[in-house]
Structures are given as C-alpha cells and as structure tokens.
mmCIF file of the N, C-alpha and C atoms, coordinates in Angstrom:
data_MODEL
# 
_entry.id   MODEL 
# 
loop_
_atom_site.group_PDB 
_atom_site.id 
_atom_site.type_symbol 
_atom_site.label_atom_id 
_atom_site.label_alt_id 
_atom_site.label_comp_id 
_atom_site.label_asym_id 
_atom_site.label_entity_id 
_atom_site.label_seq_id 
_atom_site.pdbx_PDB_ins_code 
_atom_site.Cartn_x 
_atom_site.Cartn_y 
_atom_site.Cartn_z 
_atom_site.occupancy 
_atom_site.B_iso_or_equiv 
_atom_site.pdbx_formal_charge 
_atom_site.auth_seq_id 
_atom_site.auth_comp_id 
_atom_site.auth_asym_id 
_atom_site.auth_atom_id 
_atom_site.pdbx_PDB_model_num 
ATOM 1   N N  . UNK A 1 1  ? 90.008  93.329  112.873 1.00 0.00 ? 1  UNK A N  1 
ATOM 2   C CA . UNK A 1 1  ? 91.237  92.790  113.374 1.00 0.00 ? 1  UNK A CA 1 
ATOM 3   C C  . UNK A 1 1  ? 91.974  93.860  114.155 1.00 0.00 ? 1  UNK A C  1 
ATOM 4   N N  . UNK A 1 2  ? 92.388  93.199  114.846 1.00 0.00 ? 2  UNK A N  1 
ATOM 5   C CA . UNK A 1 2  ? 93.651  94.572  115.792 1.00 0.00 ? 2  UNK A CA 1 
ATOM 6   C C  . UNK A 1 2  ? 94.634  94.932  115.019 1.00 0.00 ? 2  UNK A C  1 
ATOM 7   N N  . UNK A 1 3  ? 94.707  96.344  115.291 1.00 0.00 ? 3  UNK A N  1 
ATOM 8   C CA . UNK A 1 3  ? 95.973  97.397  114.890 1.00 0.00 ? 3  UNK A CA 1 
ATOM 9   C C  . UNK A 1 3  ? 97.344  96.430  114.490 1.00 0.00 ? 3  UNK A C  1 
ATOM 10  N N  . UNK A 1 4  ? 97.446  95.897  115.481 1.00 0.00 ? 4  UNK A N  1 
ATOM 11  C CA . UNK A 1 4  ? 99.024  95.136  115.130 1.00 0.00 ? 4  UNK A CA 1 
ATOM 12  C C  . UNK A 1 4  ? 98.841  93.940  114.228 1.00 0.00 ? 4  UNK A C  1 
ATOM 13  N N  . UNK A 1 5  ? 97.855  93.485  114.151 1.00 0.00 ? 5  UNK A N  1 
ATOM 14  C CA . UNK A 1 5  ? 97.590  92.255  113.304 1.00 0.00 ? 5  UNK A CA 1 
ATOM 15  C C  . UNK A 1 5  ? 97.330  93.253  111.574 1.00 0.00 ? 5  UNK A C  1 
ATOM 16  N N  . UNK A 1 6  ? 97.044  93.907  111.979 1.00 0.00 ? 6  UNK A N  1 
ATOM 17  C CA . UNK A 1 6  ? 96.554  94.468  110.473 1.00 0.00 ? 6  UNK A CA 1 
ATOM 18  C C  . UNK A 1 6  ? 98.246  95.388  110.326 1.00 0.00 ? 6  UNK A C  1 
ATOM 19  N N  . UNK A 1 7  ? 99.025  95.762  110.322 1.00 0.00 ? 7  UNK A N  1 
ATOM 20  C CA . UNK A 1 7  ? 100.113 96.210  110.429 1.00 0.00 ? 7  UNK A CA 1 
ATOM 21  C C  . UNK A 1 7  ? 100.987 95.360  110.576 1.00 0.00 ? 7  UNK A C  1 
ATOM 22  N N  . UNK A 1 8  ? 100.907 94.190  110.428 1.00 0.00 ? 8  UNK A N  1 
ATOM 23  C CA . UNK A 1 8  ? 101.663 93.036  110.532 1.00 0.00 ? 8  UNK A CA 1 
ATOM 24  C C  . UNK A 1 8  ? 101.238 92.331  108.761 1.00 0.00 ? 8  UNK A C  1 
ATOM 25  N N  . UNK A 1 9  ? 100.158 92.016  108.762 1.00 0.00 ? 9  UNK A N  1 
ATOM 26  C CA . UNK A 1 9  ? 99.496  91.101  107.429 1.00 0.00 ? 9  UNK A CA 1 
ATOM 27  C C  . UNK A 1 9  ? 99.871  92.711  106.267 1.00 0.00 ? 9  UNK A C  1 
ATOM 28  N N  . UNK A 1 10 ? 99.727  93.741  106.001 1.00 0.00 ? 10 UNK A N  1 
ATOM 29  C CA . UNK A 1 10 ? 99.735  94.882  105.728 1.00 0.00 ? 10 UNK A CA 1 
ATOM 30  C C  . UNK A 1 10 ? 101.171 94.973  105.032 1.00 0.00 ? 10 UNK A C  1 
ATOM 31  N N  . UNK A 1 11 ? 101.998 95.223  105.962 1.00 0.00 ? 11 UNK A N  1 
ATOM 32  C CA . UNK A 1 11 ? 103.335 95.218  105.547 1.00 0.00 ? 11 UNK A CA 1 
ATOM 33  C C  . UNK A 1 11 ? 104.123 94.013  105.053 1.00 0.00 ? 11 UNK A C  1 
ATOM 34  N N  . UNK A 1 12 ? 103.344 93.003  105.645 1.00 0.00 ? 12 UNK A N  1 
ATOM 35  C CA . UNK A 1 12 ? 104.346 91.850  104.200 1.00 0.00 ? 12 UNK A CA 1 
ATOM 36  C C  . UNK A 1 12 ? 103.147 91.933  103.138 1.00 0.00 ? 12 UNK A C  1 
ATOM 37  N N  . UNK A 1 13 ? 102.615 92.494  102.934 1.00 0.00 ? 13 UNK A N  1 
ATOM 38  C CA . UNK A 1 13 ? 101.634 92.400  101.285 1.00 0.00 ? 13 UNK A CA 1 
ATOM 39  C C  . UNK A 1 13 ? 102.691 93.394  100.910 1.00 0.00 ? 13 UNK A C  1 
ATOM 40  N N  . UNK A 1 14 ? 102.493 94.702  101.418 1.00 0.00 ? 14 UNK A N  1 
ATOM 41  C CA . UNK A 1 14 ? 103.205 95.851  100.237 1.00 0.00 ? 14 UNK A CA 1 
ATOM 42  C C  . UNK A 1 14 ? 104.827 95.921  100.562 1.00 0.00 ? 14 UNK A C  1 
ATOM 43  N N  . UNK A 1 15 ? 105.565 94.692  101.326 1.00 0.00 ? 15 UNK A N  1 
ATOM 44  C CA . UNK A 1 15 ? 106.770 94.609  100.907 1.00 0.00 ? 15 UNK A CA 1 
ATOM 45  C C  . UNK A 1 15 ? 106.911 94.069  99.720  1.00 0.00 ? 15 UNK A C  1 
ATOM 46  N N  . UNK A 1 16 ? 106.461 92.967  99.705  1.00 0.00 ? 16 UNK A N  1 
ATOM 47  C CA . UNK A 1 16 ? 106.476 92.397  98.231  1.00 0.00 ? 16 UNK A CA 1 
ATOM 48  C C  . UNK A 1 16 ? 106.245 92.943  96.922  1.00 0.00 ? 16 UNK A C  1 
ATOM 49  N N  . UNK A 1 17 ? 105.400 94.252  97.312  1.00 0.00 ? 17 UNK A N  1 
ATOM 50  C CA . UNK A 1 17 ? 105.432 94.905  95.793  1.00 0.00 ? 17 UNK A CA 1 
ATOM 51  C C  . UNK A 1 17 ? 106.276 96.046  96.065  1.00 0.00 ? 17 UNK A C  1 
ATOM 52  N N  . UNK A 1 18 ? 107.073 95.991  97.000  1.00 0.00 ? 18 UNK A N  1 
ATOM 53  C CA . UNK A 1 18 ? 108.082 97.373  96.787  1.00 0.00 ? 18 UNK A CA 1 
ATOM 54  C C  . UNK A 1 18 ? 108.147 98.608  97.041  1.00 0.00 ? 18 UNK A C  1 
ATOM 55  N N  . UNK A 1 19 ? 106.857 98.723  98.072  1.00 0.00 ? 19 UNK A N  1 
ATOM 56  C CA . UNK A 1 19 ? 106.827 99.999  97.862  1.00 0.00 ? 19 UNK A CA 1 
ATOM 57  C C  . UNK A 1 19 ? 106.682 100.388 99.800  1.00 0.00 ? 19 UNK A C  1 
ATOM 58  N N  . UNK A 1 20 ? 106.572 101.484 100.370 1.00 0.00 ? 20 UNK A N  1 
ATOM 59  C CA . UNK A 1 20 ? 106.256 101.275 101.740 1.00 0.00 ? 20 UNK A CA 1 
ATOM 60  C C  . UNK A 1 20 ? 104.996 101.972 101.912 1.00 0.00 ? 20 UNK A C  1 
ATOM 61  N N  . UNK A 1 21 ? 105.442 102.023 103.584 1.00 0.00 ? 21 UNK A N  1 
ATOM 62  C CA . UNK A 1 21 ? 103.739 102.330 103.888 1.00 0.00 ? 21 UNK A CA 1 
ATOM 63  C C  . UNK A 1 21 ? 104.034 103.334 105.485 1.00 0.00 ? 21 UNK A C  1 
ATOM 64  N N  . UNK A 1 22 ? 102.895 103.959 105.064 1.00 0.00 ? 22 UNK A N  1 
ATOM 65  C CA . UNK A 1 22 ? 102.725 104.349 106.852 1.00 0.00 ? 22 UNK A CA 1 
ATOM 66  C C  . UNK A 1 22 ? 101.181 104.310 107.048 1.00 0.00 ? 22 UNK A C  1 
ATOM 67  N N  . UNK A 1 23 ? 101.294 103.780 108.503 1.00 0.00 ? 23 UNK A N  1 
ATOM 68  C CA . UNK A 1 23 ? 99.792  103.445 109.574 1.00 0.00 ? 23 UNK A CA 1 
ATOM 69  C C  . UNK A 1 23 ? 99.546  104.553 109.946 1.00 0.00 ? 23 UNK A C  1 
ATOM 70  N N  . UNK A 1 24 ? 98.203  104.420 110.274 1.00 0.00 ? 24 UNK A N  1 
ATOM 71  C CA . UNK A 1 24 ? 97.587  105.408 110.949 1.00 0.00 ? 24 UNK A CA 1 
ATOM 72  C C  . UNK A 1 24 ? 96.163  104.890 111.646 1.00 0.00 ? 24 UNK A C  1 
ATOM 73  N N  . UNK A 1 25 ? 95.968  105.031 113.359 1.00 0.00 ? 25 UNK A N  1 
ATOM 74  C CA . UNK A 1 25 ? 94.929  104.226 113.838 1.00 0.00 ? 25 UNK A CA 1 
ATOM 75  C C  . UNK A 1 25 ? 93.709  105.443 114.334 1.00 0.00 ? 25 UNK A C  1 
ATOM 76  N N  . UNK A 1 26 ? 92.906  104.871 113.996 1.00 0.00 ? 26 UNK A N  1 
ATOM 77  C CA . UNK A 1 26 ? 91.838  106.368 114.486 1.00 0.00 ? 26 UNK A CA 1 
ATOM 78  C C  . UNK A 1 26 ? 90.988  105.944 116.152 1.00 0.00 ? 26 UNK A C  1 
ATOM 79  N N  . UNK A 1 27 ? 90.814  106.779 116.912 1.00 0.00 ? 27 UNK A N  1 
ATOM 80  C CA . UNK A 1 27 ? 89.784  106.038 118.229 1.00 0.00 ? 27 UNK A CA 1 
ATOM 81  C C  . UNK A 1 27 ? 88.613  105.125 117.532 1.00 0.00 ? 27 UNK A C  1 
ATOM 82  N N  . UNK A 1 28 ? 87.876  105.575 116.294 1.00 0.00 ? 28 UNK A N  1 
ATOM 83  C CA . UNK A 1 28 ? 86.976  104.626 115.925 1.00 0.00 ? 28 UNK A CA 1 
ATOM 84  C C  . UNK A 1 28 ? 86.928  103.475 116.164 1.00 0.00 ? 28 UNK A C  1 
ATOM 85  N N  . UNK A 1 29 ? 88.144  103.036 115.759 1.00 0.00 ? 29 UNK A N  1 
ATOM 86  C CA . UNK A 1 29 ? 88.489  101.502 115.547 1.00 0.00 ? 29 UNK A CA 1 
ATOM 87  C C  . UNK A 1 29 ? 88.879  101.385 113.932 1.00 0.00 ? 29 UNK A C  1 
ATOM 88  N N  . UNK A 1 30 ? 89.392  102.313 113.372 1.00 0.00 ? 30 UNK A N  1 
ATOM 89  C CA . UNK A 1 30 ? 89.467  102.246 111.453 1.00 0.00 ? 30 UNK A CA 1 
ATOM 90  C C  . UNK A 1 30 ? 90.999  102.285 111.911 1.00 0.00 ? 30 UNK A C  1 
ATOM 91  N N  . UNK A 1 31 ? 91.602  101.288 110.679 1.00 0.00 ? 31 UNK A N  1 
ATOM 92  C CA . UNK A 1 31 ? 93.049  101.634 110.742 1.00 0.00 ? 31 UNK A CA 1 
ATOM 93  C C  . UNK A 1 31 ? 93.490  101.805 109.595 1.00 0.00 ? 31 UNK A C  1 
ATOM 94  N N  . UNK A 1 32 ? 94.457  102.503 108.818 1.00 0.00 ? 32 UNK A N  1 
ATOM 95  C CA . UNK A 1 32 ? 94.693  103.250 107.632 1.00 0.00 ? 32 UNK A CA 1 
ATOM 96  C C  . UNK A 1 32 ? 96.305  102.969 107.434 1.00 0.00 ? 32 UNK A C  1 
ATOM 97  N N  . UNK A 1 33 ? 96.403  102.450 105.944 1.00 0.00 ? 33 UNK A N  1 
ATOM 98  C CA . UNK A 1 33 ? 97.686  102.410 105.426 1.00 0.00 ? 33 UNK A CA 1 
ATOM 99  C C  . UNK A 1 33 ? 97.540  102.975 104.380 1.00 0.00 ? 33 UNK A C  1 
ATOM 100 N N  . UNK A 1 34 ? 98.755  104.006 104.293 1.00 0.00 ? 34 UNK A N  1 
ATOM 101 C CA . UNK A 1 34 ? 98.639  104.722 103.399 1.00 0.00 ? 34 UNK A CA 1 
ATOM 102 C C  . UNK A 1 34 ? 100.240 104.487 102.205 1.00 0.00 ? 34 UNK A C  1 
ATOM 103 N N  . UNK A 1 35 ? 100.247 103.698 101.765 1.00 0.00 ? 35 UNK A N  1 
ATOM 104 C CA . UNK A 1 35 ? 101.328 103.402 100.595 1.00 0.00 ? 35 UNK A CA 1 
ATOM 105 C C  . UNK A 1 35 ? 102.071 104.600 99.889  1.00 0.00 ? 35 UNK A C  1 
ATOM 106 N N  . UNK A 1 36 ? 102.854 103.949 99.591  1.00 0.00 ? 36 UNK A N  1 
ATOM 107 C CA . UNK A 1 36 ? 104.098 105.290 99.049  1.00 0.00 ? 36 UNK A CA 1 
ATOM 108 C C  . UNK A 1 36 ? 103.527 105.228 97.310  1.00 0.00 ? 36 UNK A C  1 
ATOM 109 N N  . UNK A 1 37 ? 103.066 104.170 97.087  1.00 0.00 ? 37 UNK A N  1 
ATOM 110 C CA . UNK A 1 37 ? 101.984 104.043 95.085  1.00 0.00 ? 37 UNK A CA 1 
ATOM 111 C C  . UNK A 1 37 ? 100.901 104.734 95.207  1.00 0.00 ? 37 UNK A C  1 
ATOM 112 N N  . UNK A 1 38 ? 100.439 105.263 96.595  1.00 0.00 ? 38 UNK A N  1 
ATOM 113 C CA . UNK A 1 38 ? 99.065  105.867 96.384  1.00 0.00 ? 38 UNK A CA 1 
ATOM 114 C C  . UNK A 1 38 ? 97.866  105.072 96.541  1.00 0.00 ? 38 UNK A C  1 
ATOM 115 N N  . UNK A 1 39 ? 98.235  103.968 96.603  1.00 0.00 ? 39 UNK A N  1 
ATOM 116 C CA . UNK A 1 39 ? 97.374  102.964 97.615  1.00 0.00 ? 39 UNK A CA 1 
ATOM 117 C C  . UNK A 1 39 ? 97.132  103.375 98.864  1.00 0.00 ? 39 UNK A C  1 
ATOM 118 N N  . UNK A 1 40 ? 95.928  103.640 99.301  1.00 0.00 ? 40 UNK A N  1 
ATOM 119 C CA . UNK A 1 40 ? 95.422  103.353 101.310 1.00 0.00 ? 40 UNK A CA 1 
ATOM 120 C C  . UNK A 1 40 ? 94.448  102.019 101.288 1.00 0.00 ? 40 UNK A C  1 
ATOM 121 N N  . UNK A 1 41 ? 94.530  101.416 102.013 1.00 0.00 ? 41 UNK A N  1 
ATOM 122 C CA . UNK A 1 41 ? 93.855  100.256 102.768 1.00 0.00 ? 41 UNK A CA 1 
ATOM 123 C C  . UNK A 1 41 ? 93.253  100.473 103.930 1.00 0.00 ? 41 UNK A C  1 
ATOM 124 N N  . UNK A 1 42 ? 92.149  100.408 104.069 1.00 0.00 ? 42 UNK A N  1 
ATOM 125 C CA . UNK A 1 42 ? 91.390  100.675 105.042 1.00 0.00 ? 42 UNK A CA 1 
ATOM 126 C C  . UNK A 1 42 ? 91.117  99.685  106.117 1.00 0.00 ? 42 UNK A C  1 
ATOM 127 N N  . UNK A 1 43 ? 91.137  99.323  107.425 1.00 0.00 ? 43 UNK A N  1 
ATOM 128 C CA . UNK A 1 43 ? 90.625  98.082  107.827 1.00 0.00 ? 43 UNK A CA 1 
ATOM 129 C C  . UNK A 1 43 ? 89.943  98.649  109.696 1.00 0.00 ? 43 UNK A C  1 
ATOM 130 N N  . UNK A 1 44 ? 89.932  97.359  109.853 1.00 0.00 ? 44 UNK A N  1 
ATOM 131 C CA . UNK A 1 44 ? 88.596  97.853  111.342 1.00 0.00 ? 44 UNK A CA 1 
ATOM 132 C C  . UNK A 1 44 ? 88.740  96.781  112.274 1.00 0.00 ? 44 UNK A C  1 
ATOM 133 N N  . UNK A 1 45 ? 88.245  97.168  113.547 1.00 0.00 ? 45 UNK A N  1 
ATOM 134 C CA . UNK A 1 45 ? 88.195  96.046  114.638 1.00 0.00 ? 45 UNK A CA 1 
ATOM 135 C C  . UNK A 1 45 ? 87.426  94.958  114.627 1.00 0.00 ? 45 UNK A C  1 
ATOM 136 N N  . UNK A 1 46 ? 86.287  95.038  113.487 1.00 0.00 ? 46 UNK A N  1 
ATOM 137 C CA . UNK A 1 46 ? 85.044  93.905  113.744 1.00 0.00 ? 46 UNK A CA 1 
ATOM 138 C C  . UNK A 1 46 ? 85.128  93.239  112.276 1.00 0.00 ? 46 UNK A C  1 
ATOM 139 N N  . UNK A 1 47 ? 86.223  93.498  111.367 1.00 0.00 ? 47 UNK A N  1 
ATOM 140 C CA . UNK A 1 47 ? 85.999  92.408  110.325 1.00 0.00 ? 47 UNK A CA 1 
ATOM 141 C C  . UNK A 1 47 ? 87.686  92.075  109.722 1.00 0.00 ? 47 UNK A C  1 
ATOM 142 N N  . UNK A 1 48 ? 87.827  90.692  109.316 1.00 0.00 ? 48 UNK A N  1 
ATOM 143 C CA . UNK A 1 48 ? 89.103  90.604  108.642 1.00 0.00 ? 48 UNK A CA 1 
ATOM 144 C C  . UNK A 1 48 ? 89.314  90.847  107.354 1.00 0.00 ? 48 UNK A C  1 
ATOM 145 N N  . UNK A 1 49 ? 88.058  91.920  106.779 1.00 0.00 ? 49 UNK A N  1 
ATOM 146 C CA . UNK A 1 49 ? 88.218  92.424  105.185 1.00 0.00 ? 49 UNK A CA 1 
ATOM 147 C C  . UNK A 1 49 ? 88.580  93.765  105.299 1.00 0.00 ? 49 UNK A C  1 
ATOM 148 N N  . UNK A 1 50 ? 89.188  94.173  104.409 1.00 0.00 ? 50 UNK A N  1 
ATOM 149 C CA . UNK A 1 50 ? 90.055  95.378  104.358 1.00 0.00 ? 50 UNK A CA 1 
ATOM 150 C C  . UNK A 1 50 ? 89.239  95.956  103.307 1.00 0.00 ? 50 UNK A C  1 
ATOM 151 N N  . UNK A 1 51 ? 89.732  97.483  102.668 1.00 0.00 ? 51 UNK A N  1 
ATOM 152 C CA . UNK A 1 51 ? 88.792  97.987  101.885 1.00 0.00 ? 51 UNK A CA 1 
ATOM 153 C C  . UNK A 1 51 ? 90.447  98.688  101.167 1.00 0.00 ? 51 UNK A C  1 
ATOM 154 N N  . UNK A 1 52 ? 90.633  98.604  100.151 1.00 0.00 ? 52 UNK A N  1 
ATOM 155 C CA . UNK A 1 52 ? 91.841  98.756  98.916  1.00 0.00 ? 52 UNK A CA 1 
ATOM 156 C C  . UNK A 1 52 ? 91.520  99.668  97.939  1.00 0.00 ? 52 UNK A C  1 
ATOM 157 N N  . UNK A 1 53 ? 91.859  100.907 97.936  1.00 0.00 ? 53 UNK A N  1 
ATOM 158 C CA . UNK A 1 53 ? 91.654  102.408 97.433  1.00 0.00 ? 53 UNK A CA 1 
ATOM 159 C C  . UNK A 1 53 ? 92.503  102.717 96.426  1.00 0.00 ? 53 UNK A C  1 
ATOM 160 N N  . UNK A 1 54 ? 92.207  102.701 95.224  1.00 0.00 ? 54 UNK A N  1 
ATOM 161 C CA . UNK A 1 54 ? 93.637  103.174 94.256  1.00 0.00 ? 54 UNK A CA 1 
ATOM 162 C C  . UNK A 1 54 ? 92.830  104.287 93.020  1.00 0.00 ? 54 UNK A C  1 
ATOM 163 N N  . UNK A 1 55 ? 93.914  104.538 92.593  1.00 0.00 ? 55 UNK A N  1 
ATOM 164 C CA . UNK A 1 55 ? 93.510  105.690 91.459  1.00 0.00 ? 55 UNK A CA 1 
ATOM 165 C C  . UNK A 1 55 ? 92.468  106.544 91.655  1.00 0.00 ? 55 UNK A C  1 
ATOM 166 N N  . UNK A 1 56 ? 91.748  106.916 90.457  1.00 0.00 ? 56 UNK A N  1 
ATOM 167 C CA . UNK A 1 56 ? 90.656  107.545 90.416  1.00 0.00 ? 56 UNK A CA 1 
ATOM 168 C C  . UNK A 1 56 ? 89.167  107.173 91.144  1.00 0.00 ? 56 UNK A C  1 
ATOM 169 N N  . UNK A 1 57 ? 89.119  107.020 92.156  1.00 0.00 ? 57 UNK A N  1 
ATOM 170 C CA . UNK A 1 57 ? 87.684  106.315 92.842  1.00 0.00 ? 57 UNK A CA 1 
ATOM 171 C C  . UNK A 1 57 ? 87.642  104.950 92.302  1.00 0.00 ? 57 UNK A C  1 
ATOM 172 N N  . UNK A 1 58 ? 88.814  103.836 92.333  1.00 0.00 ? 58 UNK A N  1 
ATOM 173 C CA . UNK A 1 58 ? 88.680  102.233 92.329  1.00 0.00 ? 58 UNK A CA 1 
ATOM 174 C C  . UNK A 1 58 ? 88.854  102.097 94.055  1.00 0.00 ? 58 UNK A C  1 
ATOM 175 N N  . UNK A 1 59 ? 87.973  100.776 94.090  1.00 0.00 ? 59 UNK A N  1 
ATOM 176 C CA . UNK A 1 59 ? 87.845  99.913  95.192  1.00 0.00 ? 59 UNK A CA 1 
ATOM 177 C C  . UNK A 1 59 ? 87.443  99.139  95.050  1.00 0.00 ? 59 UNK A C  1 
ATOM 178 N N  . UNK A 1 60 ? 88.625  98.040  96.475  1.00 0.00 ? 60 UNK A N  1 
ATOM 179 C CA . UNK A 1 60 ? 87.762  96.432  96.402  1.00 0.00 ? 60 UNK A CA 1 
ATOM 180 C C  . UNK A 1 60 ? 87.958  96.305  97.748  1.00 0.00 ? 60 UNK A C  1 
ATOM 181 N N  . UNK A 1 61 ? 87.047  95.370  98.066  1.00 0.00 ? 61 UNK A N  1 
ATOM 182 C CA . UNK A 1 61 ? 87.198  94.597  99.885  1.00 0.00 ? 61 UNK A CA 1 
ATOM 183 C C  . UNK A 1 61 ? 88.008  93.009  99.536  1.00 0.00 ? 61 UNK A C  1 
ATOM 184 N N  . UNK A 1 62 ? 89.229  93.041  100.633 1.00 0.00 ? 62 UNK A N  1 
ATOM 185 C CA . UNK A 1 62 ? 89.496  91.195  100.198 1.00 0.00 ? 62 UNK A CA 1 
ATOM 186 C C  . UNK A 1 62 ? 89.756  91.172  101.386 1.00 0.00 ? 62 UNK A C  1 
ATOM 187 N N  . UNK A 1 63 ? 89.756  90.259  101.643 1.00 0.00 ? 63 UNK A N  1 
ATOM 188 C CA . UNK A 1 63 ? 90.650  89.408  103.098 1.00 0.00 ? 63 UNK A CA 1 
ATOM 189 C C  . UNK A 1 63 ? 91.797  89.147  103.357 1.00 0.00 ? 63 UNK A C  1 
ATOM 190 N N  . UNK A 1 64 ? 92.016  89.659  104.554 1.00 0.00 ? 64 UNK A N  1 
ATOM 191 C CA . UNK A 1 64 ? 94.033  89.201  104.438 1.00 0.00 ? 64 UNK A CA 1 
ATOM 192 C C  . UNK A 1 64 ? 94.222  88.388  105.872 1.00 0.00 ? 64 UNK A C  1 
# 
C-alpha cells in the first residue's frame, strides 16, 4: 500500500489505543511506524498486510 494510505489506516489504529507514533519511509518501498508502547509496524508497496513487532521477538502479519 502507499506511504499515505498506510499512515492514514496506521494512525487511527494507534489513536485508539493512546499512544502515538512516528513514520518512517525507506527508498525500498518498506514503511515503518514506530509507536511511543514500543510497537513498530512494518508495511510495503506490494501487499495490504503489515508485519506488528512487540516485546521480546513477538510478531504477527494482519491486514488493515
């Protein structure tokens, strides 16, 4: 998904839990939110699944 679409779907998820966020877009095509809980979300130009990073080496892929 594009930068602004994923920075759009992104920020109303982690408004709702309260906490903020800052983007970050790489030339790859990877785009990176990095949460103020220590959450990053990972996402990309060629799929609408994201990749959700928390704690000690947990991860999941969902769709937003």
């Amino acid at each position: 998904m594009a930068f602004d679409v994923f920075k759009k779907r992104v920020s109303a998820i982690v408004s709702k839990a309260g906490a903020s966020v800052r983007f970050h877009h790489e030339d790859d095509g990877r785009h990176f939110a990095h949460c103020s809980d220590g959450v990053t979300i990972i996402g990309n130009l060629s799929s609408p699944s994201v990749c959700v990073k928390w704690g000690s080496g947990h991860s999941a892929y969902v769709s937003i």
